[in-house]
N, CA and C of each residue as an Amber inpcrd file, in Angstrom:
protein
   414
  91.0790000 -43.6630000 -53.9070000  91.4480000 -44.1080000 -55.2350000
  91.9840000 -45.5340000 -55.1830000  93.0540000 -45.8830000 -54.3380000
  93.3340000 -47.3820000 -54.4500000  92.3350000 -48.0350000 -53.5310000
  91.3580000 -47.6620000 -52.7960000  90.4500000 -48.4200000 -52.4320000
  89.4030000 -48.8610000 -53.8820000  89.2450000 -48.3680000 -54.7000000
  88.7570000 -48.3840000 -56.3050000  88.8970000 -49.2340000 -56.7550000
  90.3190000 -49.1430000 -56.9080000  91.1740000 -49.9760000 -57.8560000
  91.3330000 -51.2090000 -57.0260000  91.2950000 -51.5310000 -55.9060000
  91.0160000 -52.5230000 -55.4600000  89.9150000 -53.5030000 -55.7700000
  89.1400000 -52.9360000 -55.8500000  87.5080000 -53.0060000 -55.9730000
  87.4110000 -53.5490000 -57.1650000  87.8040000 -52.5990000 -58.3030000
  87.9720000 -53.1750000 -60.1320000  88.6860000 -54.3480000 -60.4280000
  89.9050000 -54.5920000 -59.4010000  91.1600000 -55.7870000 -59.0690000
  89.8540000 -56.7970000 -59.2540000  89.0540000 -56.6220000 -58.0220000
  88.2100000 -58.4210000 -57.0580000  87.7350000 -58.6000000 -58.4030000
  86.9540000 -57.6390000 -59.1080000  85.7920000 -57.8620000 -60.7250000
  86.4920000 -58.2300000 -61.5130000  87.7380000 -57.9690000 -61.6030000
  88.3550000 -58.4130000 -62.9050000  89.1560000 -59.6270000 -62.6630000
  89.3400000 -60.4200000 -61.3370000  90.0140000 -61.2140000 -61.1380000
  89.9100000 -62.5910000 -59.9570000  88.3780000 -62.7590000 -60.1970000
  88.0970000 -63.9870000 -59.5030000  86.1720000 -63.3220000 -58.9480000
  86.2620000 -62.5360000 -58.7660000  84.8380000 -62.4330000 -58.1080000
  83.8130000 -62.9560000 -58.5120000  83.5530000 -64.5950000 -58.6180000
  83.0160000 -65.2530000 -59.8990000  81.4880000 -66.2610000 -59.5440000
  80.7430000 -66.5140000 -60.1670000  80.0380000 -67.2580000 -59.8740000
  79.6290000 -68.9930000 -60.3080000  79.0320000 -69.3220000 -59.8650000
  79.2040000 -70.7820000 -60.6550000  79.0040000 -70.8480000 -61.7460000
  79.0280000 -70.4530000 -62.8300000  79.6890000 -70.3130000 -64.0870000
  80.6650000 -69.5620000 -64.6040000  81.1510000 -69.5000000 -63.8680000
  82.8760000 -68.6340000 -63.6270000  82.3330000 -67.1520000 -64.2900000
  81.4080000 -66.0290000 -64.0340000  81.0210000 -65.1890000 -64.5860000
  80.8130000 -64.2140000 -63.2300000  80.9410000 -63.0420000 -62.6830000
  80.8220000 -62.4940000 -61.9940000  79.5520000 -62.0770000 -61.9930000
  79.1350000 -63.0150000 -60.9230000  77.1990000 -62.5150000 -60.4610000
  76.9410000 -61.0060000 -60.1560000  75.9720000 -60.1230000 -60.7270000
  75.8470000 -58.9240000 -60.2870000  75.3930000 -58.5440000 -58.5260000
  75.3510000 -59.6010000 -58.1250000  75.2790000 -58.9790000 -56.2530000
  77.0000000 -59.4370000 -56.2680000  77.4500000 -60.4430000 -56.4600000
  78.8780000 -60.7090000 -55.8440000  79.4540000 -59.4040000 -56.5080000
  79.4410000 -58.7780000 -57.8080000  80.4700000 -57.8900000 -58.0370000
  79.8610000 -56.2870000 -57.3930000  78.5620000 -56.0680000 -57.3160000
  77.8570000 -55.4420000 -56.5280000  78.5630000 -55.1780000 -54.6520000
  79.0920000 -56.1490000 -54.0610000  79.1700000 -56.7400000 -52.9080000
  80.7620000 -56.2000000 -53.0310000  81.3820000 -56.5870000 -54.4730000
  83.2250000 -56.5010000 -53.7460000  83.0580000 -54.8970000 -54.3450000
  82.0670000 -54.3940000 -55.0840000  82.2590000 -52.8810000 -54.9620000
  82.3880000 -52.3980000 -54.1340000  80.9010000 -52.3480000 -53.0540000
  81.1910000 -51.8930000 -52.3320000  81.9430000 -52.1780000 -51.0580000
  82.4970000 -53.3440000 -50.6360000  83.3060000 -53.7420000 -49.7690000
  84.6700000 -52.8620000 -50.0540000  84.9320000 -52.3430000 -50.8880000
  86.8040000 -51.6570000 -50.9940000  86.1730000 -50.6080000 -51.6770000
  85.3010000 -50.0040000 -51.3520000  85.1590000 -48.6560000 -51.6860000
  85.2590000 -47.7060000 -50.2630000  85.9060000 -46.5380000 -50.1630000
  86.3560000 -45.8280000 -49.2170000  85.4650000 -45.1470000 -49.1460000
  84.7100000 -44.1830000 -50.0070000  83.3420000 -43.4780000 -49.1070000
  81.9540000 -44.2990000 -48.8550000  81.7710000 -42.9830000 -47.9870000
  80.2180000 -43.8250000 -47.7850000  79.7040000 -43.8650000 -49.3380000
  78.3500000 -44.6450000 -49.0880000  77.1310000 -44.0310000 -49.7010000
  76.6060000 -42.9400000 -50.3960000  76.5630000 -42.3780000 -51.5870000
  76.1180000 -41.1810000 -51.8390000  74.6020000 -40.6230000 -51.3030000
  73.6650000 -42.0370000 -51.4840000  72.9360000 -41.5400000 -51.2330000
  71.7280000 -42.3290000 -50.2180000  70.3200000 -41.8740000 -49.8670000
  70.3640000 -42.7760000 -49.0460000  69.2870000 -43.9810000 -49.3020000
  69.0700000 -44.2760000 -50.7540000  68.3940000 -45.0830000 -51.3840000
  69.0590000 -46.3250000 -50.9090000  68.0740000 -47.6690000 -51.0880000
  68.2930000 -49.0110000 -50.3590000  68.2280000 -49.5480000 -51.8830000
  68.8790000 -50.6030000 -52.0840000  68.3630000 -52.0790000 -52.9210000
  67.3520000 -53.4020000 -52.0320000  66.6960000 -53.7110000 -53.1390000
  67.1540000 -54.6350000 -54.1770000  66.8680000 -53.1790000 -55.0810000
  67.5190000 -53.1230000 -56.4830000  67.0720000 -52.1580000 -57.4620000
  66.1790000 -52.6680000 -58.5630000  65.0230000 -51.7870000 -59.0550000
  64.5960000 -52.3590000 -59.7250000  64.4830000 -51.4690000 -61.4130000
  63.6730000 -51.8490000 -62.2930000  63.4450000 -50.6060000 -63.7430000
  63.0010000 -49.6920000 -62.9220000  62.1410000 -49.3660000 -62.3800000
  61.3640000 -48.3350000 -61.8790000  62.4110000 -47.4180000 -61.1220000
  63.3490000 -48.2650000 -60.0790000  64.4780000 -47.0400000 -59.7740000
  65.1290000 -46.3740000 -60.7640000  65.3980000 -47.1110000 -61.7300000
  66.2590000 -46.3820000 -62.8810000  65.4490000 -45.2150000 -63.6370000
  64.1640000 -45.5740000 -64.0650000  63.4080000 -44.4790000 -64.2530000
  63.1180000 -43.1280000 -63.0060000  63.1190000 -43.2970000 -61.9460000
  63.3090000 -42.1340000 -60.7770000  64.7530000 -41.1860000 -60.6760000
  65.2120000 -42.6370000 -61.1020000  66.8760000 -41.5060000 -61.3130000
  66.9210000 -40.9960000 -61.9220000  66.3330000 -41.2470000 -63.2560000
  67.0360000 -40.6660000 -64.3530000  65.4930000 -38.9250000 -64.2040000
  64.7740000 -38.9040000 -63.8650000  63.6120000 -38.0000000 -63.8660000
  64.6620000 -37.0370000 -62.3520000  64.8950000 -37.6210000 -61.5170000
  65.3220000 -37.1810000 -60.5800000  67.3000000 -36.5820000 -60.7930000
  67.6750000 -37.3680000 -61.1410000  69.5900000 -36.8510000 -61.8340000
  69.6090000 -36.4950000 -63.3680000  69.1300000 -37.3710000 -63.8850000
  69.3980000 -37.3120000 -65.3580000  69.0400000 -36.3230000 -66.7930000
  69.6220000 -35.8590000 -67.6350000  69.2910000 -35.4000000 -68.1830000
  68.8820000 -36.4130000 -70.1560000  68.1710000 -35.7050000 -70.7980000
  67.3860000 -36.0870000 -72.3090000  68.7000000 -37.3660000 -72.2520000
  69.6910000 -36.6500000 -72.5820000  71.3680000 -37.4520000 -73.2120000
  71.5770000 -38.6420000 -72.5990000  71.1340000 -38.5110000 -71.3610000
  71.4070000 -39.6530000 -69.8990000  70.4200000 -40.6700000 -70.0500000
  69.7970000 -40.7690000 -69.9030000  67.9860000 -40.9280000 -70.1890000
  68.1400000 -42.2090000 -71.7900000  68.8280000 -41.6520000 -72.8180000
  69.2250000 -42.0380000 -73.9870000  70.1860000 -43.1570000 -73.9440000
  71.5030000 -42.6310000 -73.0390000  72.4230000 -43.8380000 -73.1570000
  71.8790000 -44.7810000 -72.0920000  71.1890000 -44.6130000 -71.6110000
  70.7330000 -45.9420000 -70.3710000  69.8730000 -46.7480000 -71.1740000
  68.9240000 -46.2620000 -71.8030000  67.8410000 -47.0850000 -72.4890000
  69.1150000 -47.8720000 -73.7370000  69.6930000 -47.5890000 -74.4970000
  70.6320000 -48.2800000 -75.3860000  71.5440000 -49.3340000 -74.5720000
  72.0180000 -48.8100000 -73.2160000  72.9800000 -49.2790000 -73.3140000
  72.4790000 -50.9440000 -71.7550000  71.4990000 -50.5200000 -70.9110000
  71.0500000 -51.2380000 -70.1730000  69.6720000 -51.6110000 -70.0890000
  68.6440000 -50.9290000 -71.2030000  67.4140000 -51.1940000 -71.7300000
  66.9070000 -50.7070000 -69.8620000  67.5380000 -50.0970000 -69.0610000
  67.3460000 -49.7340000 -67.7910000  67.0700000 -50.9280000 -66.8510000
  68.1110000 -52.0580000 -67.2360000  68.2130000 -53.0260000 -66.3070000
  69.3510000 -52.6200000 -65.1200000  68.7730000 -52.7260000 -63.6260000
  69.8510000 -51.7450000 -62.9920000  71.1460000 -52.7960000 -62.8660000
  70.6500000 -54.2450000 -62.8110000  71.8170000 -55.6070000 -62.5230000
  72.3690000 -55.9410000 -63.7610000  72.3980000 -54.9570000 -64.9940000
  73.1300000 -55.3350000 -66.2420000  74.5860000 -55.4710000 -66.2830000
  74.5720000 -56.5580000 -66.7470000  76.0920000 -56.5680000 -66.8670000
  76.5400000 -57.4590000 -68.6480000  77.4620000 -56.1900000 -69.0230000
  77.6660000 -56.4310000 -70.5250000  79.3790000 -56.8960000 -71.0510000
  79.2460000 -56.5980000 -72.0380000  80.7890000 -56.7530000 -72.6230000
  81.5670000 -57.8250000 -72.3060000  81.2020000 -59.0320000 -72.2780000
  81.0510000 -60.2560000 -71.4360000  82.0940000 -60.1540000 -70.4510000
  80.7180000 -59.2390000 -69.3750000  81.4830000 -59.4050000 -68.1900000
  82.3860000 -58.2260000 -67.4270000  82.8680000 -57.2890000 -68.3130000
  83.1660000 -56.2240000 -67.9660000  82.5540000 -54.5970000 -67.8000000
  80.6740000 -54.6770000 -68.2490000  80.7520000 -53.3470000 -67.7730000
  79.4340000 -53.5780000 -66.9900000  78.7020000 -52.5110000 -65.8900000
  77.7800000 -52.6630000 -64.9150000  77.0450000 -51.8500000 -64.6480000
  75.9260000 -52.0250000 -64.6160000  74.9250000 -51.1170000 -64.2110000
  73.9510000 -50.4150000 -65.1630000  73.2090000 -49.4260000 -65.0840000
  72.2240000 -49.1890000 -66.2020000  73.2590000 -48.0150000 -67.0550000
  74.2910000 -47.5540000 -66.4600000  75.1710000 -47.0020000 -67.5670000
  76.0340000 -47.8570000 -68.2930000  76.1940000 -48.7610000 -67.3970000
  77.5460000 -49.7360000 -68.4350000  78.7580000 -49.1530000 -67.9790000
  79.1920000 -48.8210000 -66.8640000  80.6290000 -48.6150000 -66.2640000
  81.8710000 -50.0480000 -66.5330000  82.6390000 -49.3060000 -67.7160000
  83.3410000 -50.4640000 -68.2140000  84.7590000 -50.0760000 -67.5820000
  85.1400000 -51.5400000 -67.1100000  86.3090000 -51.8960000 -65.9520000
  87.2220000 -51.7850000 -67.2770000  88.4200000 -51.3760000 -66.9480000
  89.3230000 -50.8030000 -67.9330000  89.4770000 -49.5550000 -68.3870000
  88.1230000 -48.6390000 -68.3640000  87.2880000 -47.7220000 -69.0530000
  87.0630000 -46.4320000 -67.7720000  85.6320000 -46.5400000 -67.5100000
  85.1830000 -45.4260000 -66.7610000  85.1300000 -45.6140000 -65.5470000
  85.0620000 -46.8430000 -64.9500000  84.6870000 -47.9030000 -64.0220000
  85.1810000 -47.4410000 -63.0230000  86.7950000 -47.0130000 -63.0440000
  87.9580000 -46.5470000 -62.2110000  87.3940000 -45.2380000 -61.9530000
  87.1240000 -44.3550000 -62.8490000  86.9070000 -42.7620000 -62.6060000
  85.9590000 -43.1840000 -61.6020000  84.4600000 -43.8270000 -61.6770000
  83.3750000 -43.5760000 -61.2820000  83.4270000 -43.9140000 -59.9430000
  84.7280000 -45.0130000 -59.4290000  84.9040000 -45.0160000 -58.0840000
  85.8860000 -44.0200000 -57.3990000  86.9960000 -43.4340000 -58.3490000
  87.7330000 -42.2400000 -57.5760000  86.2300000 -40.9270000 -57.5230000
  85.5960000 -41.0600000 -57.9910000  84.4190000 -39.8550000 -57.7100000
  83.8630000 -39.9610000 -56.4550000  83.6210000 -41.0670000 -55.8600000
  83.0810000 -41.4070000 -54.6850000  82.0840000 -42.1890000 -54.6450000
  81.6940000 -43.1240000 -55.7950000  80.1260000 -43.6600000 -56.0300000
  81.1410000 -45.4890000 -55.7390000  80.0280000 -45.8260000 -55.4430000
  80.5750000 -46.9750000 -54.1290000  79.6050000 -48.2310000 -55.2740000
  78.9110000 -47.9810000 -56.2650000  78.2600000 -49.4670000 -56.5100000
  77.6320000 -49.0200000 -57.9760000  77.9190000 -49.4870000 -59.0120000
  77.5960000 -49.2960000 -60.4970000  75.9410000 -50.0380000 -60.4400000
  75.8380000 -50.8160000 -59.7870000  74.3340000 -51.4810000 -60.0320000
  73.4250000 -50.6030000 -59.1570000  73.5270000 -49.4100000 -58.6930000
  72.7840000 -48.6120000 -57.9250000  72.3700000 -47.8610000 -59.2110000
  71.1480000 -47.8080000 -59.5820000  70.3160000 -46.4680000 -60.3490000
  70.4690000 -45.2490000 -60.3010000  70.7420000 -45.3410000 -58.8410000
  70.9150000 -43.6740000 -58.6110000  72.2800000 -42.9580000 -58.8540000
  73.1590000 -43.5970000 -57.7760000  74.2880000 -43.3700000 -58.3710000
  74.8710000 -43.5530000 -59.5800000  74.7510000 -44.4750000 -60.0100000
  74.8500000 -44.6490000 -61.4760000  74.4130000 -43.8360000 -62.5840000
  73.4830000 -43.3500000 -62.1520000  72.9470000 -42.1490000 -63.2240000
  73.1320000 -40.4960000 -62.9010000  73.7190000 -40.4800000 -61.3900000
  74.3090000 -38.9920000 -61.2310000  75.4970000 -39.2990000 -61.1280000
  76.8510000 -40.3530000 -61.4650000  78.0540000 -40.3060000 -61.8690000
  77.8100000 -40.6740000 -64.0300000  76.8250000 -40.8380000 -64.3010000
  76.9020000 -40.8650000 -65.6070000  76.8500000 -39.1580000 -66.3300000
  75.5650000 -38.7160000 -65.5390000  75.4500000 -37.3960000 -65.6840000
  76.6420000 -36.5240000 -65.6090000  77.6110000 -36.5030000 -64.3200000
  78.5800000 -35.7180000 -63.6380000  79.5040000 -36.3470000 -64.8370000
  79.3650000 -37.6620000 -65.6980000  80.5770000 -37.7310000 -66.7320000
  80.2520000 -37.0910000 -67.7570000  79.3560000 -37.0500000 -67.9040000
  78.6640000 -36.0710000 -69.3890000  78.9940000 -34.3690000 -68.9390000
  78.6310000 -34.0560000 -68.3640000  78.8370000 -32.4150000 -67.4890000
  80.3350000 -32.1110000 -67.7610000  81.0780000 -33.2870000 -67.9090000
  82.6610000 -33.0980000 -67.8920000  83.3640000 -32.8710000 -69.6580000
  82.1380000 -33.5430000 -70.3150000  82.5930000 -34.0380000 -71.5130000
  83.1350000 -35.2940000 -71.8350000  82.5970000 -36.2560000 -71.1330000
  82.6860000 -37.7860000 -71.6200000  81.8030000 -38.4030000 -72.2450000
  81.0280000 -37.8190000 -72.9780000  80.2230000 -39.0470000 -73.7960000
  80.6910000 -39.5390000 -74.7370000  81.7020000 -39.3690000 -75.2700000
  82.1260000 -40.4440000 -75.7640000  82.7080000 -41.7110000 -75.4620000
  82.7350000 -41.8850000 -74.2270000  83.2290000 -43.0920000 -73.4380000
  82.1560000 -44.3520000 -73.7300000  80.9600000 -43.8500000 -74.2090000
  79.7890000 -44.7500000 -74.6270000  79.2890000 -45.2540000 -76.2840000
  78.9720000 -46.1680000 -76.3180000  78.7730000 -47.0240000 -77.8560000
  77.2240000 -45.9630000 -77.9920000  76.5710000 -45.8070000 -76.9570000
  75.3200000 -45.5810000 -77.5960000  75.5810000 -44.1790000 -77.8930000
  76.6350000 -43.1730000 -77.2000000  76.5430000 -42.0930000 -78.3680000
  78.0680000 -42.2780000 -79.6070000  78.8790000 -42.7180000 -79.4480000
  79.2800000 -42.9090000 -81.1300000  78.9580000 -43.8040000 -82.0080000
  78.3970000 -44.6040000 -81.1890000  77.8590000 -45.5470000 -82.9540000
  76.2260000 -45.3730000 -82.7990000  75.5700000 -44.8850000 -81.8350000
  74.0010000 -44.7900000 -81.8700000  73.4920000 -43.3040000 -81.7240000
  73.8810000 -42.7840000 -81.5340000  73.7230000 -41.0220000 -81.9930000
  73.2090000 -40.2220000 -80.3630000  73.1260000 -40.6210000 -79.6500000
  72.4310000 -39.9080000 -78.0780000  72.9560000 -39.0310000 -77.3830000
């Protein structure tokens, strides 16, 4: 857990690129550098649409499937909310960002993981943590 929160610390507080904006490999990079577990799984990057579509056929369910297309058009290097959320779910630092690293998932721009810690948040009863299901209906 404070290896996490470490992790959310580097993104929210310098991990920046030459336009002072946190590049998705640099914030990609201090994820997983202060994340305490391994790997969930044993998929490689670079990531591309096509991983995000395997995940979501392979983890995801209709609901999952829905908020990715709204919320990352299934870009796996998305990064929104200027600047604060990542990946094809949109793991927002402040927000879910923290849970999704005390779960054990080590990198928000991973497809895979990203879409079986989105799933495992829905399974719990978090969709409302997302714009695309209260203001877009999914």
């Amino acid at each position: 857990m404070i290896a996490a929160l470490v992790g959310v610390a580097l993104l929210a507080s310098g991990v920046t690129g030459a336009d002072g904006i946190a590049t998705r490999a640099e914030a990609s990079r201090a994820a997983m550098r202060h994340a305490a577990p391994a790997p969930i799984n044993d998929e490689a990057g670079p990531w591309t649409v096509e991983d995000t579509h395997l995940a979501l056929a392979r983890y995801g369910s209709a609901r999952a499937e829905c908020i990715v297309r709204v919320e990352s058009q299934y870009q796996p290097y998305a990064v929104g909310d200027h600047g604060t959320s990542f990946g094809v779910a949109q793991w927002h630092r402040g927000g879910l960002l923290e849970w999704y690293f005390a779960q054990g998932y080590t990198d928000p721009f991973d497809p895979y993981q990203s879409v079986r810690g989105l799933q495992q948040a829905l399974n719990a009863g978090m969709a409302h943590h997302w714009s695309a299901v209260t203001r877009r209906g999914c």
